[in-house]
N, C-alpha and C positions, 0 to 999 in steps of 0.2 A: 531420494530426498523428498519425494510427495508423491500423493495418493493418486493413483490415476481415475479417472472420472469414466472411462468408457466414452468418452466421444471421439471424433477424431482428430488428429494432432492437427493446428492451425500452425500453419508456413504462414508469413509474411508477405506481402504481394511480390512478385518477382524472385521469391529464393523458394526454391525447392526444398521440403524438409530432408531430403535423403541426398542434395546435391555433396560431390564432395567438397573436403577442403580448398579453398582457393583461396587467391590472392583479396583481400582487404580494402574494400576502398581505401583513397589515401585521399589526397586534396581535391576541391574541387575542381569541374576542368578552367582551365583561364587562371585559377589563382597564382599569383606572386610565392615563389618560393620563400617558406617561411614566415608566410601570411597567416594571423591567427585564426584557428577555427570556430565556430561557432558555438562548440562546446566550452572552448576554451576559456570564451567571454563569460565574463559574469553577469547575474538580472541586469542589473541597473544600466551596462552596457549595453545591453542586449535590448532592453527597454528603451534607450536613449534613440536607439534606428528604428525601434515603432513610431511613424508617424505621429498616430492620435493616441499613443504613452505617451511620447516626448510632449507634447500639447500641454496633454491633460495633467502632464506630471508637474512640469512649470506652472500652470494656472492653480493647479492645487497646490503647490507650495507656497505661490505668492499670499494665495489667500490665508494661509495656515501661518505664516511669517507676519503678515500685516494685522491678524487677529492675535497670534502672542505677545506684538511687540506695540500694541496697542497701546498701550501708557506714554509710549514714548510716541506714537506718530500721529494721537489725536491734539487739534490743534485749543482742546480747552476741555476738561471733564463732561460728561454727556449728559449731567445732569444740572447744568450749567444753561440759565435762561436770559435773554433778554427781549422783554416783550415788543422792545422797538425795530428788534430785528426779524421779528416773526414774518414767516414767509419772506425770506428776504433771500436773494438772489448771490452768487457766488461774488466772494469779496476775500480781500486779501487774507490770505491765512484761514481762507474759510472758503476751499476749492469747490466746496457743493453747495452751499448754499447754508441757510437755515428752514428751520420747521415751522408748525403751526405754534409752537410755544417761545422762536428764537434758541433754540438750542443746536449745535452745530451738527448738522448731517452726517458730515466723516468721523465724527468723535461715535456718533451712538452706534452707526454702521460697525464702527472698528471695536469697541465694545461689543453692542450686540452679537456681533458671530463671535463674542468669547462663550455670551451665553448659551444661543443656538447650537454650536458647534460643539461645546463642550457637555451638553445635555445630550445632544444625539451619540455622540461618544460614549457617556454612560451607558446609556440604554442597550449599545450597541455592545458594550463590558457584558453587561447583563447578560444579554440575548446569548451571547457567544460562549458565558460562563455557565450556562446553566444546560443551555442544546447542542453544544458540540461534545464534548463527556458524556452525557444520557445517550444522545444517537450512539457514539460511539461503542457503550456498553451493551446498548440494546441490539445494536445491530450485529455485533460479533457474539455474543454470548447467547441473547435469544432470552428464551424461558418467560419466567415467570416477571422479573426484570421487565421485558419487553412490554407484555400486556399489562403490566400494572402502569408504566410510563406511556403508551401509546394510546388507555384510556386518561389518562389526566391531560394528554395532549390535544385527543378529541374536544373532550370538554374545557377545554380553555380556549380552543381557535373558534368552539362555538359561541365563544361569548364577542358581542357587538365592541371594538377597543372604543372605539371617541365614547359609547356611555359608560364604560367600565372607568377610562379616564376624567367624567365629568365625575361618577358617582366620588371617584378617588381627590379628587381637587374640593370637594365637597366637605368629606372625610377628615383627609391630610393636611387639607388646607392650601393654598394657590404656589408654594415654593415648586419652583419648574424640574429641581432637582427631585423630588419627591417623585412627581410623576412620569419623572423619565425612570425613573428605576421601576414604575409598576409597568411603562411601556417596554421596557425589556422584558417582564414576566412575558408580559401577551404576545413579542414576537420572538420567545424561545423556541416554541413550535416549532415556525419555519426550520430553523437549525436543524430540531432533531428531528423533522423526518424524511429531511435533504439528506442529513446524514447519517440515519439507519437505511433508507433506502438504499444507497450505494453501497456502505459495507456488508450488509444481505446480502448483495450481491458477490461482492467480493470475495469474501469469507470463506466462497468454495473453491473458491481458484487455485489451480495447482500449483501456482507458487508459494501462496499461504501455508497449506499444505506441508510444502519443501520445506519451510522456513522452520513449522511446526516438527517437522521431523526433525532434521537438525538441530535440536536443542533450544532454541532461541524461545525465552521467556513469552507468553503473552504480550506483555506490556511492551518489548522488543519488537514484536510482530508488525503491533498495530502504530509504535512508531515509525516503524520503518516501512512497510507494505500496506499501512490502510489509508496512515492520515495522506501519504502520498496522492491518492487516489481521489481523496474528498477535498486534496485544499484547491483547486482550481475551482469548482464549484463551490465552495465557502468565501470566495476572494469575489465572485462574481455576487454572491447572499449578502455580503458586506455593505457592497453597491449598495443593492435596492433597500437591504433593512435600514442603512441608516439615512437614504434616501426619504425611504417613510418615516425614519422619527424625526428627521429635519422637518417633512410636512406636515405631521400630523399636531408638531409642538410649535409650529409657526401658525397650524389652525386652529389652537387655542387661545394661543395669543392674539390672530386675528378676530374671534370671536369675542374677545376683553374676556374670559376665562382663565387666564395664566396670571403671573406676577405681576402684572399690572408697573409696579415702581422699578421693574428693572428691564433696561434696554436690552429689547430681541430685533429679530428682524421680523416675525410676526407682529411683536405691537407696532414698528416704525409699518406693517400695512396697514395696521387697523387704523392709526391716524392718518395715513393717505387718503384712504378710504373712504375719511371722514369730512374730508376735504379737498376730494375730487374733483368740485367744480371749480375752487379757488386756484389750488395748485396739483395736477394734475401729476406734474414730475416726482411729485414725492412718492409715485409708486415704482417710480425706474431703479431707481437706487437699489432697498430691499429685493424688490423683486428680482432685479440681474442680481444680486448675491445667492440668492436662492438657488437660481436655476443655475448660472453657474457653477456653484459649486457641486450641487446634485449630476450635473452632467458628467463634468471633470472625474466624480468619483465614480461614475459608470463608465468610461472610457477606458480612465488606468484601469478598472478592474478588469475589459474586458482583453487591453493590453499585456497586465500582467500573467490574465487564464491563458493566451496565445503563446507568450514567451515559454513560460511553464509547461506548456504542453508540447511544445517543439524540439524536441530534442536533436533533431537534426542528424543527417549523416556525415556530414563533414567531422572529416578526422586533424587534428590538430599535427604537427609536423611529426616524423618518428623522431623521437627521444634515443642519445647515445645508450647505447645497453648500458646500464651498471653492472656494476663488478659483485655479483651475490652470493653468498657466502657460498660454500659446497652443499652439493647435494643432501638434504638430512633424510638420510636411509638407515633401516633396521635391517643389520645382517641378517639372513636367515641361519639360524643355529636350532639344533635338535630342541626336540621336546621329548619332556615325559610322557607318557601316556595318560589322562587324564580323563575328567568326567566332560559330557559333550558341553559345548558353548552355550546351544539350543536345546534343551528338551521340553519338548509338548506331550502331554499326557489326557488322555480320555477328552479334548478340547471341544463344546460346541459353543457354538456363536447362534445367538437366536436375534429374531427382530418380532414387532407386537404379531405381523401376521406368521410367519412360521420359523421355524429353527431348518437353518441353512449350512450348519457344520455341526455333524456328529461325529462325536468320541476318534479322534482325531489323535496319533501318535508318531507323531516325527523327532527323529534328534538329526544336529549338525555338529560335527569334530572340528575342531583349530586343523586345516590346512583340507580342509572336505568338501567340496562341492556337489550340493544335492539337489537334483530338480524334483520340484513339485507341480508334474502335471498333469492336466485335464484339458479338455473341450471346455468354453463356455459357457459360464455356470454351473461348474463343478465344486467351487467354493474357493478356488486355491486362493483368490486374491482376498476374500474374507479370512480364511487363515492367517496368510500374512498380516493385514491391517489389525488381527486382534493380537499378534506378537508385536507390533510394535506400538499397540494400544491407540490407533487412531481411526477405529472404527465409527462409522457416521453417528450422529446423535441419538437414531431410534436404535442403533444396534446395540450389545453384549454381549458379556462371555458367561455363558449361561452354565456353565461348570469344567471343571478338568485345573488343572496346572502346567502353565508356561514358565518355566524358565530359564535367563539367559545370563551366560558367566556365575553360575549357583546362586542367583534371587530371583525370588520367585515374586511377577509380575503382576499375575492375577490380583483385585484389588489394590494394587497397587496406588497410593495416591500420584495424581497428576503431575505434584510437581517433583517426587522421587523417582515418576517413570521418564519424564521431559532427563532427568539428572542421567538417565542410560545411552539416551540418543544422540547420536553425533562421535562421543569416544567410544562405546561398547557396541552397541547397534548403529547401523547406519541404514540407508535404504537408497536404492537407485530407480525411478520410474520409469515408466514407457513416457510415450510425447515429450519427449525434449523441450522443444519450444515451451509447451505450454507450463513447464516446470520451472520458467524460468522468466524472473517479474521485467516487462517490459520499460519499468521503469528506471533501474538502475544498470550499469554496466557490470560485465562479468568478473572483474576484478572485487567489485563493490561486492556483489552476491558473494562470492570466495569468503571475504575478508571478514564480514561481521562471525560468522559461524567461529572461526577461527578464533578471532579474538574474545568472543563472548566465553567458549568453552575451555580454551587453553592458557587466555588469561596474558596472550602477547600484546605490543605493541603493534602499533599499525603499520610500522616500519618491517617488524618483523613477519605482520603476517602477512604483508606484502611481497615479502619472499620466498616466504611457504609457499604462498599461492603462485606467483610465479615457478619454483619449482615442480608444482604439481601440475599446471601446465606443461611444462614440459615433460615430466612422466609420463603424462594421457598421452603421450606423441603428436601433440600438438605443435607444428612446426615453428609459429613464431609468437610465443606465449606472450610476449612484451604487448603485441598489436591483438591479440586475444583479450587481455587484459582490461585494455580499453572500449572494448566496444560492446556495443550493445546486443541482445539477445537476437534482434531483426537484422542483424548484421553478418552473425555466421550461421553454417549451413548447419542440416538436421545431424550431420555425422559430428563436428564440430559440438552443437550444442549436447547430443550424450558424451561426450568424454568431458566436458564441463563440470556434468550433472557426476560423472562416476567420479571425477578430480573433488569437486565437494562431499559425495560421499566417504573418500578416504582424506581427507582435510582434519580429519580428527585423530587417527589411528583406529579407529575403530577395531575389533575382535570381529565379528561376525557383520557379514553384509547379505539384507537380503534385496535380490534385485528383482524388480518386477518384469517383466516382460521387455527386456532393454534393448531389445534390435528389433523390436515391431516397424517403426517406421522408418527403418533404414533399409534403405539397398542390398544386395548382395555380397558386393562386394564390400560394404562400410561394413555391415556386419560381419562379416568376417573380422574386420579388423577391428572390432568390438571385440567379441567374442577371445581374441588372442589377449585381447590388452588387460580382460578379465583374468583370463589365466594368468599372465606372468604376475599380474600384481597381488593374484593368490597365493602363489609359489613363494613371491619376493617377501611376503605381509604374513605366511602362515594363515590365511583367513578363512575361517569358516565362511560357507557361500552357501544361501536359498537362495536358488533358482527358480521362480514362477516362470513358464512357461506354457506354452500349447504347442511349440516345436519340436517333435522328437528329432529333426536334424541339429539345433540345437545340444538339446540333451545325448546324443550320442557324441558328439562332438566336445562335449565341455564337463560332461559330469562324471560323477565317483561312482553315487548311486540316486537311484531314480527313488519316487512313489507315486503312485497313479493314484489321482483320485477320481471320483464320478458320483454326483448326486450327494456332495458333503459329505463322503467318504473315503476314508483310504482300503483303495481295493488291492492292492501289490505293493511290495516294497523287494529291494533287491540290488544290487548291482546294476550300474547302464550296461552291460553287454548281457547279463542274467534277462534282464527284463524285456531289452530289444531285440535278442536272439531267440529266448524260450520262456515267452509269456506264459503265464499260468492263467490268470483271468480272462472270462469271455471280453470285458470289455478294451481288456491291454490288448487284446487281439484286433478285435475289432479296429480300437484307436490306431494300431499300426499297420492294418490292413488296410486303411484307410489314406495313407501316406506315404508310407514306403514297401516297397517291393521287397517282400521277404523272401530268400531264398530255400 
């Protein structure tokens, strides 16, 4: 299901990648039988037991409720004067006081943060509508894209905002909405290079990768596996940007730069300000709206990044089995004899500094398992990655003809070769863990491939997947299903990976190096589960390897390669018994004790 990267597979703290099957956490210790888990609860619950969430969440509602419902809870319109009441002291129906003009405190307070609140809001539309899509495009695609939007982003974070916003109020004219939407231009930046930076990163990740092999559209991917990844740092961006356009448009208003005729909480400073010495409290008001709110909105942000990020171990009670339909199995019945699934012809693969697969000819037969191998750095894993078309960005297929089930791949557009993967080709990786996104549970990964490609309901491919759990001889698929990738072992997580590779029916599977970081003994029972489901599927099988224990073990017939060539082909017992090549000799004298 994804591309291996060459580094090595990351366990989790405490699980061994090669440990075996075992028993599942279950509840924590101490809990109440049938106590819900952690998982179980939803944000807002989950949020309600954050201390400074619950807090911050209450005080930002009050304030968001007592600003909409403003019309009804100010005790007289805010632009409503009486001079006799100026500076005047709380009185009935007039809980705060009055101003330096006699106009009621609460009334302009409870307006003002319609205005305040409602301008930093835009900006924040703004900011959010223009830099999270760009990062996102730049960061996954790259190219030309990238540097064209990562120079106008230069050049607009280099501009000074408070002059850019005076020159614009100058321009546009002093409406606060005007220049909240030019404050949005200027902190779209921040967005997009919060959020190309993280999905740069992402992008190469071997779940991405998986996702990408399996079928699953672009726009799929980065739903599902990227925004994941950015919205906890977006939630915490929210915070501070709209933190800053609450300041920076309260320090216009403070500065009498803004609307002037329409109550903010910047102009109620500018006239505290103004009259500091007389009445000094008319800065309390505004000002605790300010800070309160700016606080509150950094708190739940940073409550909600906590919650969102904790996915926890606790597992919610076991679930009675349902009752799931029968096994959906393809008898094995005869075939005709037919043209191969796979055939490569004269295949190289080059990159700008050299070409790393020459002229290159393999086929694979419906029910044929073939290894493809070499020592390190022989090409075999560039071969694969240009049959299944997901060679890295500088790479190519610099001539020859691949094809699989009789279409021919080469040239291929993107999204006619995305249309083979999953039902036609499939792919199994080395590193388990790392193939597999930390963010969602193993049922979730199963299910979308499934439904995306075969077009089931979630009900249904619920049950697929569950079934295919159980195929991979996974003992208790139900409790598998649920849990997350950091939860079961490295033997556990490849029959996952090979359960999602046959989740499609796929015709041909090739598998990369699929018991590297397993045990002895797990591989072995790798190694079986591969066969029978060969046998049961009819399937054509590449075998990338460097094990000729392995390949004596599992294959039909071999091809050696070495230095981006194929130096032998042959029969596994032909080739492991009575190699013809200096270097098939070599490789096996190198390993096994030839008699």
């Amino acid at each position: 299901m994804s591309t291996p990267s060459g580094t090595p597979p990351r366990a989790p703290s405490g699980t061994s990648p090669d440990a075996p099957p075992g028993p599942l956490p279950s509840e924590p210790p101490g809990a109440p039988p049938g106590a819900p888990s952690r998982r179980s609860r939803g944000v807002p619950a989950r949020v309600a037991r954050h201390p400074l969430g619950l807090v911050s969440a209450l005080l930002l509602t009050a304030i968001l409720l007592a600003v909409a419902f403003a019309p009804a809870l100010s005790p007289q319109p805010p632009d409503v004067s009486s001079l006799r009441d100026a500076f005047g002291g709380p009185a009935a129906g007039h809980p705060l006081g009055f101003d330096s003009a006699g106009r009621d405190i609460l009334s302009r307070l409870l307006h003002g943060g319609r205005n305040t609140l409602g301008g930093a809001a835009l900006a924040l539309a703004v900011a959010l509508a223009l830099g999270v899509p760009a990062g996102l495009l730049a960061g996954y695609y790259g190219g030309w894209f990238d540097s064209a939007a990562s120079w106008v982003v230069n050049m607009i974070m280099a501009l000074p905002a408070m002059v850019v916003l005076l020159a614009s109020r100058a321009i546009l004219g002093p409406t606060v909405w005007v220049l909240m939407v030019v404050l949005g231009f200027l902190v779209a930046p921040a967005f997009f290079r919060l959020v190309r930076g993280i999905v740069a990163a992402v992008r190469g990740e071997l779940y991405v990768d998986a996702a990408r092999v399996s079928g699953l559209s672009d726009t799929r991917i980065v739903a599902r596996h990227i925004l994941i990844v950015v919205r906890a740092p977006i939630i915490i961006q929210v915070a501070l940007v709209s933190g800053i356009a609450i300041g920076l448009q309260a320090g216009l208003e403070f500065l009498g730069i803004g609307s002037g005729d329409a109550p903010t909480w910047g102009a109620m400073l500018n006239e505290a300000f103004k009259n500091i010495q007389r009445a000094p409290s008319l800065l309390l008001w505004p000002g605790l709206a300010l800070g309160l709110t700016s606080g509150a909105l950094v708190l739940l942000a940073a409550a909600l990044r906590d919650v969102l990020e904790d996915r926890g171990t606790h597992r919610r009670p076991p679930r009675r089995p349902s009752r799931r339909a029968a096994a959906v199995a393809r008898a094995a019945q005869p075939h005709e004899p037919r043209a191969a699934l796979l055939s490569v012809r004269d295949l190289a693969v080059a990159y700008p500094e050299r070409q790393v697969v020459h002229g290159v000819d393999l086929d694979v037969h419906a029910g044929e398992i073939v290894g493809l191998v070499g020592e390190s750095g022989s090409g075999k894993t560039q071969t694969a990655f240009a049959i299944l078309g997901i060679l890295p960005e500088t790479g190519r297929i610099a001539g020859g003809s691949v094809t699989i089930d009789g279409q021919e791949i080469v040239g291929l557009p993107e999204r006619r070769h995305r249309a083979l993967r999953g039902n036609v080709v499939a792919y199994v990786p080395q590193e388990p863990m790392s193939n597999l996104d930390p963010a969602f549970t193993i049922g979730s990964q199963l299910v979308e491939p499934i439904r995306h490609k075969l077009g089931l309901s979630r009900a249904e491919a619920r049950e697929r997947a569950l079934d295919l759990l159980a195929r991979v001889e996974i003992a208790d698929p139900e409790r598998a299903f649920r849990s997350y990738p950091h939860e079961i072992s490295g033997g556990m997580a490849q029959r996952v990976l090979i359960a999602g590779a046959m989740s499609c029916d796929p015709k041909l599977l090739i598998a990369d190096e699929p018991t590297t970081a397993l045990d002895v003994r797990v591989q072995a029972e790798v190694l079986g589960l591969l066969r029978r489901l060969q046998r049961e599927r009819d399937l054509g099988v590449l075998l990338v390897t460097h094990n000729l224990g392995v390949v004596a073990d599992l294959c039909d017939r071999v091809a050696v390669m070495s230095e981006g060539r194929i130096v032998e082909t042959g029969t596994a017992e032909q080739v492991l018994h009575a190699p013809e090549h200096p270097y098939t000799r070599r490789l096996i004298g190198a390993v096994l004790e030839v008699p």
